[in-house]
Short mmCIF file of the C-alpha atoms (twelve columns), coordinates in Angstrom:
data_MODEL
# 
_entry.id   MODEL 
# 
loop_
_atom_site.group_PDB 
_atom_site.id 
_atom_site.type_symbol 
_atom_site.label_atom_id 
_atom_site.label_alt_id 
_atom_site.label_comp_id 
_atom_site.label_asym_id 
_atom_site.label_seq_id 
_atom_site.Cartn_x 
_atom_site.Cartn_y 
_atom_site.Cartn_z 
_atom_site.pdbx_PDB_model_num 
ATOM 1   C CA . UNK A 1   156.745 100.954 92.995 1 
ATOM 2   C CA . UNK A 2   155.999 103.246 95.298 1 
ATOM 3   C CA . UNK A 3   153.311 106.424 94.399 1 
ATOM 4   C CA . UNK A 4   155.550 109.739 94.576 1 
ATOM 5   C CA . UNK A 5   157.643 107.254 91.660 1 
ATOM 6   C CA . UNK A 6   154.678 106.245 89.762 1 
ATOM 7   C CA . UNK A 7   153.526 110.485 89.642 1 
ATOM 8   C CA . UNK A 8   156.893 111.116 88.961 1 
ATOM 9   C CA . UNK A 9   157.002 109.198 85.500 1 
ATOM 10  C CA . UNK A 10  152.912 110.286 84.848 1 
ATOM 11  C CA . UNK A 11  154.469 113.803 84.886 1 
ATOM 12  C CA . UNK A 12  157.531 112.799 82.454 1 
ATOM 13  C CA . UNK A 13  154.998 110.999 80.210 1 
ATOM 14  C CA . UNK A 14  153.315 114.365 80.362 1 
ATOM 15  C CA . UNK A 15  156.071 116.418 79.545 1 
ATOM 16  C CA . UNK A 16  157.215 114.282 76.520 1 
ATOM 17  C CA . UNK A 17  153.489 114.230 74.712 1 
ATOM 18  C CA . UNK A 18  153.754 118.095 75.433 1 
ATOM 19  C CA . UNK A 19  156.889 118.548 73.719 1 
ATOM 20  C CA . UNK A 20  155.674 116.546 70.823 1 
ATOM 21  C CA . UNK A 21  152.357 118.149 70.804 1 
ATOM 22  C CA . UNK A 22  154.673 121.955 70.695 1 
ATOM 23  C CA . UNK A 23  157.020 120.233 68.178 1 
ATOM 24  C CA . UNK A 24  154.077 119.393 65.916 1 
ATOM 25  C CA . UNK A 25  151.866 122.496 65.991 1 
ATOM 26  C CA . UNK A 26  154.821 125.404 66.891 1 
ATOM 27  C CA . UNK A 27  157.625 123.886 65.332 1 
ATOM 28  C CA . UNK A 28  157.623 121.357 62.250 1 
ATOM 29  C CA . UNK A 29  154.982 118.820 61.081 1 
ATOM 30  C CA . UNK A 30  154.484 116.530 58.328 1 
ATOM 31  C CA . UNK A 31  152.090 116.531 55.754 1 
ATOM 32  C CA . UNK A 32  151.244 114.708 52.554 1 
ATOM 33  C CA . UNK A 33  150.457 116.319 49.273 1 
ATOM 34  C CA . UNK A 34  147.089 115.238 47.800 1 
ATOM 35  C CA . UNK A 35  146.511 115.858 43.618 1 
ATOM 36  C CA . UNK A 36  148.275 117.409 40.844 1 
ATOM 37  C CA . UNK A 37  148.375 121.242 41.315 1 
ATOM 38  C CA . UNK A 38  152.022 122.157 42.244 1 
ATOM 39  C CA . UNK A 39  153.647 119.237 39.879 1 
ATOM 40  C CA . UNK A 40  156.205 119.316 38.691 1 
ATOM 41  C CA . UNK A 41  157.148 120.833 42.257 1 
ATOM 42  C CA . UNK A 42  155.849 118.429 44.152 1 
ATOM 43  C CA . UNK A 43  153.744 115.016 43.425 1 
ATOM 44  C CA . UNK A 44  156.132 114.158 40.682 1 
ATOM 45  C CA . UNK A 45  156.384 110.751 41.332 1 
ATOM 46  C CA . UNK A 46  158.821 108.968 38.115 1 
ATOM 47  C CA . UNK A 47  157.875 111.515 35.620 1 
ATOM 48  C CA . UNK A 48  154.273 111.772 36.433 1 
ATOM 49  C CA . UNK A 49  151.764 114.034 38.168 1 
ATOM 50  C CA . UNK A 50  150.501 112.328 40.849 1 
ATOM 51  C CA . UNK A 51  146.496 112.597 40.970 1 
ATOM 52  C CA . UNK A 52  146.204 111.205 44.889 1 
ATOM 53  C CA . UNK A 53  148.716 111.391 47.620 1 
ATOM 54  C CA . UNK A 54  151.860 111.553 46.967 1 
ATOM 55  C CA . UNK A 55  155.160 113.635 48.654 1 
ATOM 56  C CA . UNK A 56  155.465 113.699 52.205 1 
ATOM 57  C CA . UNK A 57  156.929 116.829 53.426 1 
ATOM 58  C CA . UNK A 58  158.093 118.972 56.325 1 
ATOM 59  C CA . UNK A 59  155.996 122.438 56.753 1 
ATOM 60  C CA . UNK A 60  157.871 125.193 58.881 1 
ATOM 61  C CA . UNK A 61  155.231 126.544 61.248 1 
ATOM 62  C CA . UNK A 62  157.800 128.388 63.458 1 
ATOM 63  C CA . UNK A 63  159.445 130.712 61.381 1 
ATOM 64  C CA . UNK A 64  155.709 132.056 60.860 1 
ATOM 65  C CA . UNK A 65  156.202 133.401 64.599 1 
ATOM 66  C CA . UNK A 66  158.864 135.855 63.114 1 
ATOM 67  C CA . UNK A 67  158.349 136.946 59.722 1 
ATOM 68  C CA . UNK A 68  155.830 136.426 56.887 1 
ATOM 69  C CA . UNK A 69  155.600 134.174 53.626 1 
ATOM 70  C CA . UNK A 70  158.111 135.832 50.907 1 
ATOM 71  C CA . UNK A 71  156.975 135.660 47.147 1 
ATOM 72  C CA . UNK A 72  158.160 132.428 45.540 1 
ATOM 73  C CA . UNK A 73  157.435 130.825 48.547 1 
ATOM 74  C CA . UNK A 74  155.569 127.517 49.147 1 
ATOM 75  C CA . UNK A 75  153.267 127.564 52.091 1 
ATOM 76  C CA . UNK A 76  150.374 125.360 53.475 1 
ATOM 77  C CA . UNK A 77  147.160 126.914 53.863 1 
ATOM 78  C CA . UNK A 78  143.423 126.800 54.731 1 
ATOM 79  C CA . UNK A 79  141.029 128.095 52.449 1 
ATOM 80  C CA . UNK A 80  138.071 129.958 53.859 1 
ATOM 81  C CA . UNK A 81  135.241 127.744 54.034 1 
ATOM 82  C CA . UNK A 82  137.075 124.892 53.585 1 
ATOM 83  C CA . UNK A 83  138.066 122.201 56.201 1 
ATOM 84  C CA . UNK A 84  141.106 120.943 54.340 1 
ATOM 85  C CA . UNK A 85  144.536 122.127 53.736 1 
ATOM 86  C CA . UNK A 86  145.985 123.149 50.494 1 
ATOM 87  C CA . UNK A 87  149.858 123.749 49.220 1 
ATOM 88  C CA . UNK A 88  150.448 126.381 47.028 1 
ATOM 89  C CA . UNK A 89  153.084 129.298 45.650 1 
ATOM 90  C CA . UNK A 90  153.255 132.740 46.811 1 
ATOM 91  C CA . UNK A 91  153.067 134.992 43.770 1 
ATOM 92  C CA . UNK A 92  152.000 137.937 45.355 1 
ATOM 93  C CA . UNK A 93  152.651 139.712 49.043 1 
ATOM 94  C CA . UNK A 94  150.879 142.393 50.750 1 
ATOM 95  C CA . UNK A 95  150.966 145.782 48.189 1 
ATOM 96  C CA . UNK A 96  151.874 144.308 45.360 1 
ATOM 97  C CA . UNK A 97  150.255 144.967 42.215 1 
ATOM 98  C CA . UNK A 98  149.853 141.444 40.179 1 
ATOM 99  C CA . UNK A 99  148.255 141.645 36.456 1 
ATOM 100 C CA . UNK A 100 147.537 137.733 34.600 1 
ATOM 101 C CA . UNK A 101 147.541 138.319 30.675 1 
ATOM 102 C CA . UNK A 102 148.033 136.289 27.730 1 
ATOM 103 C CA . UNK A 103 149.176 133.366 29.779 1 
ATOM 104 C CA . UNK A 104 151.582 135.062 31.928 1 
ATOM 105 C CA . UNK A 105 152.066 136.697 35.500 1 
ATOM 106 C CA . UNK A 106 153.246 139.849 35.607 1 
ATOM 107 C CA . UNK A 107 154.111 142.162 38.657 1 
ATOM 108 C CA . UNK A 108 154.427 145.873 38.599 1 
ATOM 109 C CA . UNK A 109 157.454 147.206 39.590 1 
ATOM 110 C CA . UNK A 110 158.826 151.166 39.502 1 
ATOM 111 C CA . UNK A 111 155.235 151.792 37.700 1 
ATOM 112 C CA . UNK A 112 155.336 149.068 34.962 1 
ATOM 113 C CA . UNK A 113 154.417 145.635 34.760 1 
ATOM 114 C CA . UNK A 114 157.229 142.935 34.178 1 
ATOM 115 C CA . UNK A 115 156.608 139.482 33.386 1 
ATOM 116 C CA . UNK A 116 157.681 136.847 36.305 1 
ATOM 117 C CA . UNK A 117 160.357 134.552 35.701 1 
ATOM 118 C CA . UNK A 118 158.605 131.312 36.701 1 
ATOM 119 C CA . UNK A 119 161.379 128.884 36.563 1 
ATOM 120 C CA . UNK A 120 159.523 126.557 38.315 1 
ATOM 121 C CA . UNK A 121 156.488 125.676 35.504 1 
ATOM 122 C CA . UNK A 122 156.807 122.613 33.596 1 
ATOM 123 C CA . UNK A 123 156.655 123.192 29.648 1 
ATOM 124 C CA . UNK A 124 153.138 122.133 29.720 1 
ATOM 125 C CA . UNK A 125 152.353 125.223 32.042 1 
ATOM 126 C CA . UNK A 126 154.957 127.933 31.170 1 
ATOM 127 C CA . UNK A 127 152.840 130.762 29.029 1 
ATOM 128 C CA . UNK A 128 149.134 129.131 29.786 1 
ATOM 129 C CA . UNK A 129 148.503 131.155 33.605 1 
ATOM 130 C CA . UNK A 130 144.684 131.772 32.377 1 
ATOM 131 C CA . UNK A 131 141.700 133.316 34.028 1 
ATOM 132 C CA . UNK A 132 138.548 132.033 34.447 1 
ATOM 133 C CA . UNK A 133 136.541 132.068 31.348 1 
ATOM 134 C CA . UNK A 134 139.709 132.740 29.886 1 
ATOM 135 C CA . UNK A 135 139.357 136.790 30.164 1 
ATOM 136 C CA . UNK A 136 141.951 139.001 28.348 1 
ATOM 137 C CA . UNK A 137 143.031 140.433 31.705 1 
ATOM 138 C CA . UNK A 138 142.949 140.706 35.329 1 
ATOM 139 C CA . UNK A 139 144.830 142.648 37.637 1 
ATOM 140 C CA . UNK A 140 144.753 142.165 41.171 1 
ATOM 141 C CA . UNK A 141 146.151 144.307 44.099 1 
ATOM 142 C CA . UNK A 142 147.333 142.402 47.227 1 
ATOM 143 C CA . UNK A 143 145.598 143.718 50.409 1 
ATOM 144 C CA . UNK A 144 147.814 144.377 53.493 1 
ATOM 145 C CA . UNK A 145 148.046 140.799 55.417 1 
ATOM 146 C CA . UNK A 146 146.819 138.931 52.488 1 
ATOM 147 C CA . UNK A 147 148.933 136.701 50.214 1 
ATOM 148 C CA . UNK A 148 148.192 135.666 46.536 1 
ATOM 149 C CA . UNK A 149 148.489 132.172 45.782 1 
ATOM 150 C CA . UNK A 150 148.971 130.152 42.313 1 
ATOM 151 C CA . UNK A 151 149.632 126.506 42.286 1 
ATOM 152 C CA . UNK A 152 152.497 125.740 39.639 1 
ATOM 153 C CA . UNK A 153 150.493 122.808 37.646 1 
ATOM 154 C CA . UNK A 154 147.986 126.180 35.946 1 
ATOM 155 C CA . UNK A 155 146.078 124.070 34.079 1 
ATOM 156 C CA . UNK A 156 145.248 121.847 36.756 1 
ATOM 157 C CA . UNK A 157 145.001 123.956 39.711 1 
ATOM 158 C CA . UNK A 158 142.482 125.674 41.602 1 
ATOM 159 C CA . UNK A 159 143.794 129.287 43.328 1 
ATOM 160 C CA . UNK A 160 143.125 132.902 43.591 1 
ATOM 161 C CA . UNK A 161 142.097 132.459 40.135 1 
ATOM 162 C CA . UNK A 162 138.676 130.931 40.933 1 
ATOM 163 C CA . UNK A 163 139.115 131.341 44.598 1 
ATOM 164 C CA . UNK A 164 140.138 127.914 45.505 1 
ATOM 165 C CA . UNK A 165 137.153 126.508 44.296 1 
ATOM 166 C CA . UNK A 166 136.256 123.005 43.224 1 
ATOM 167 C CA . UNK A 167 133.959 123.795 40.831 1 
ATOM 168 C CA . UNK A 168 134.743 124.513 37.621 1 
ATOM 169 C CA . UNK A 169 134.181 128.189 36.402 1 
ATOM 170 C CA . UNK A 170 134.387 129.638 39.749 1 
ATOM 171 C CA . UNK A 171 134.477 134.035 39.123 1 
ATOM 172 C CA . UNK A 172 136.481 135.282 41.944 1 
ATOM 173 C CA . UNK A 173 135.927 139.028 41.922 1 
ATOM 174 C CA . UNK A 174 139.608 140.700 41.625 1 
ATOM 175 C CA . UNK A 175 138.400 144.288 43.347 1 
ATOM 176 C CA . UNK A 176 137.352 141.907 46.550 1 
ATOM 177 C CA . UNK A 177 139.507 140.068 48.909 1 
ATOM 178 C CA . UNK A 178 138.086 136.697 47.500 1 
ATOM 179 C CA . UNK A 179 141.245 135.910 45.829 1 
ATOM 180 C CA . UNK A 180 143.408 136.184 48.210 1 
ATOM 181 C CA . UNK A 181 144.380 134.416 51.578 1 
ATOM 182 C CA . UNK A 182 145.260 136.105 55.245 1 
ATOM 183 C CA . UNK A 183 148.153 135.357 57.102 1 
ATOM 184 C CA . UNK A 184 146.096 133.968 59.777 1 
ATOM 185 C CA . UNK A 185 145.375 131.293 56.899 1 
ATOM 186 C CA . UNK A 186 148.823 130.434 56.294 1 
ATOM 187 C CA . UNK A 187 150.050 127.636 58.690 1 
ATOM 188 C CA . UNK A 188 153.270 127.235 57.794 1 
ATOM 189 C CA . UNK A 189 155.755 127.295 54.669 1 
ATOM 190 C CA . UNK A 190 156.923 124.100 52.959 1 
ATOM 191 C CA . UNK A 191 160.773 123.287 53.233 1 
ATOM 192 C CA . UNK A 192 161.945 119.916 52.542 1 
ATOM 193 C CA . UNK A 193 160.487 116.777 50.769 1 
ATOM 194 C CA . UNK A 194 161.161 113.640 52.873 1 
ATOM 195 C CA . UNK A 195 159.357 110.664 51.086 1 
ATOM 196 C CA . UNK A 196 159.250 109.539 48.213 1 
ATOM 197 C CA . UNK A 197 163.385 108.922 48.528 1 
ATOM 198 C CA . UNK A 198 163.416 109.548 45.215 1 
ATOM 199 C CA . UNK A 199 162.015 113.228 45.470 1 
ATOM 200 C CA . UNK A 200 164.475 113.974 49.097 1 
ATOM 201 C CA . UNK A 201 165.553 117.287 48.864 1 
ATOM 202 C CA . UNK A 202 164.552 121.325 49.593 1 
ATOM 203 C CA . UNK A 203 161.807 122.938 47.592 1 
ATOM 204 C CA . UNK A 204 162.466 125.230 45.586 1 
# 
């Protein structure tokens, strides 16, 4: 094999782990849900909330290129000071005014606050969205470029609420942006659940 040949298939070789490479950090990429936070949405594995890894998905990091998270929306995430990646719901987009009380989300809209329909909460979770220490009531108003995120198992998630935090208790101050997570945090939005076959299908 002669060397202008042997370059000339270095360079393809190049060009392919390229296109992957592009493919898996501009494109699409897989990535595997870890604990119980967004069940029954995801890491409901026959019937039960997985506590370890579980659903395999695909995360959407192109579309970020044109146009932001939408509320309802599931997106992948880094928290600040925090080397791992989380999944979780948006609930609340840039302006909007978000209020948690007496185990509900509510959004304000035309002046008033209206409860969220949250389809998506199991019956264990539907009416128990609580703050930290329990409070009464905390409102929270989204800063421009910044996202609020709930995970849809409440009573086993950590979120805005306590500001991702692992430790129990966590006060995340609502007047800050502590709560809340940039757009440059957001890597990409969660489509379509690949593995377990029994769990194939688009998230909703």
């Amino acid at each position: 094999m002669n060397k202008k040949k042997i370059l000339q298939e270095v360079l393809e070789l190049i060009l392919v782990v390229l296109l992957a490479l592009s493919i898996r950090f501009y494109v699409v990429s897989l990535f595997r849900v870890y604990g119980p936070s967004m069940c029954n949405t995801l890491n409901n594995v026959g019937g039960e909330c997985q506590k370890q890894y579980g659903d395999i998905m695909l995360v959407d990091h192109f579309s970020m290129h044109f146009s932001d998270p939408k509320l309802l929306d599931v997106v992948v995430f880094k928290p600040q000071n925090s080397d791992n990646y989380l999944v979780k719901r948006v609930i609340g987009v840039p302006g909007d005014e978000i209020k948690i009380e007496d185990g509900f989300v509510f959004k304000k809209i035309n002046g008033l606050y209206q409860k969220l329909e949250e389809n998506y909460l199991n019956n264990d979770n539907l009416g128990r969205t609580f703050t930290v220490n329990f409070r009464t009531k905390v409102e929270y108003l989204v800063p421009e470029k910044h996202f609020f995120l709930l995970g849809d198992n409440r009573n086993q998630s950590s979120d805005a609420r306590n500001c991702f935090s692992k430790v129990a208790g966590t006060f995340c101050d609502p007047d800050t942006n502590e709560p809340f997570v940039s757009i440059e945090q957001i890597a990409g939005k969660s489509k379509f659940v690949i593995y377990p076959f029994e769990n194939i299908g688009a998230i909703n």
